[in-house]
N, C-alpha and C positions, 0 to 999 in steps of 0.2 A: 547489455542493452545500453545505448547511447541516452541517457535521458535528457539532456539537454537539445539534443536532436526531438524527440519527443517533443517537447515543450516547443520549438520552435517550427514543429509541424501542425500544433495548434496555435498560432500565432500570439503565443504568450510570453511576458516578459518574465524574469524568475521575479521580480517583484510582484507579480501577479498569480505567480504560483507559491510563492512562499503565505500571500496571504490567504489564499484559499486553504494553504494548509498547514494555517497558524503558527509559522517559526520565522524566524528570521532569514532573510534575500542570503546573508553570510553561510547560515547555515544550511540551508539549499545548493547555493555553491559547493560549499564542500561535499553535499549528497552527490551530487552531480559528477562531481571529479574524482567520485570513489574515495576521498580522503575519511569519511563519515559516513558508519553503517545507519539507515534508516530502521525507524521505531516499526514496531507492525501496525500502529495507526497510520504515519507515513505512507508506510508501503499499500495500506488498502487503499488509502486516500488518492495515492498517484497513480493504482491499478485501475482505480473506477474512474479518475480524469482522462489518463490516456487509453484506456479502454482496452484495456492489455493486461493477462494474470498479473499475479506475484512472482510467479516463476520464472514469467518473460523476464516480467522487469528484472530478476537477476540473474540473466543471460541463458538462462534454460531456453531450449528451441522446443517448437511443436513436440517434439517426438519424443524429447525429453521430458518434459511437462508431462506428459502422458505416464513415465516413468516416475519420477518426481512430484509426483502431484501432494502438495502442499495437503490438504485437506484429508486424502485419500490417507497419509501420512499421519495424519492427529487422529481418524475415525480408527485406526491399529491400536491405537492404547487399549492397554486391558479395561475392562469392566471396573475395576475395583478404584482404576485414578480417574474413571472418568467420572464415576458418582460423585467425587470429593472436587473437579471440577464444573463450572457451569460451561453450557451449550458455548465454546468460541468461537462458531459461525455468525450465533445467533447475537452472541455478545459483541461483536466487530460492528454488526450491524447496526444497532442499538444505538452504538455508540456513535457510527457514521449518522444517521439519523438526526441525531439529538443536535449535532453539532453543524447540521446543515441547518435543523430550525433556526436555532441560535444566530448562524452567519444567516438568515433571509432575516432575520425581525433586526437588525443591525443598519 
């Protein structure tokens, strides 16, 4: 997936997407040109901007996605590691959340 295409199908400048998603314009860049694997906060963060999974955003098509499904993929873990970790959906969320608060009272 193009993400810089992306971003400039929402008429944003990467400075305006780095700050929305708290890193540096440099380091964006480099997400951008594939030089720099993005965090899995990144990657939620730029799936709920451009409104496009995780999977799109790394080059997974519809049909693949379908295959691939991220989620589908962590809900396979056995019983035994998932007790020992917390809900990751729920945790991603939390997190996007918290830190949308944060950037509105800014």
């Amino acid at each position: 997936m193009d993400l810089s295409k992306l971003r400039k199908e929402k008429n944003m400048t990467q400075q305006e997407v780095a700050d929305y998603l708290g890193i540096n314009r440099s380091v964006l860049s480099l997400i951008e040109n594939r030089e720099r694997e993005m965090t899995p906060l990144v990657l939620f963060k730029l799936s709920r901007l451009y409104d496009i999974s995780p999977e799109q955003l790394y080059g997974f098509s519809p049909e693949e996605e379908a295959e691939n499904n991220f989620y589908r993929d962590f809900e396979k873990l056995d019983a035994e590691v998932l007790e020992k970790m917390p809900d990751f959906r729920s945790w991603i969320e939390d997190i996007l959340l918290l830190e949308e608060l944060i950037h509105d009272k800014k």
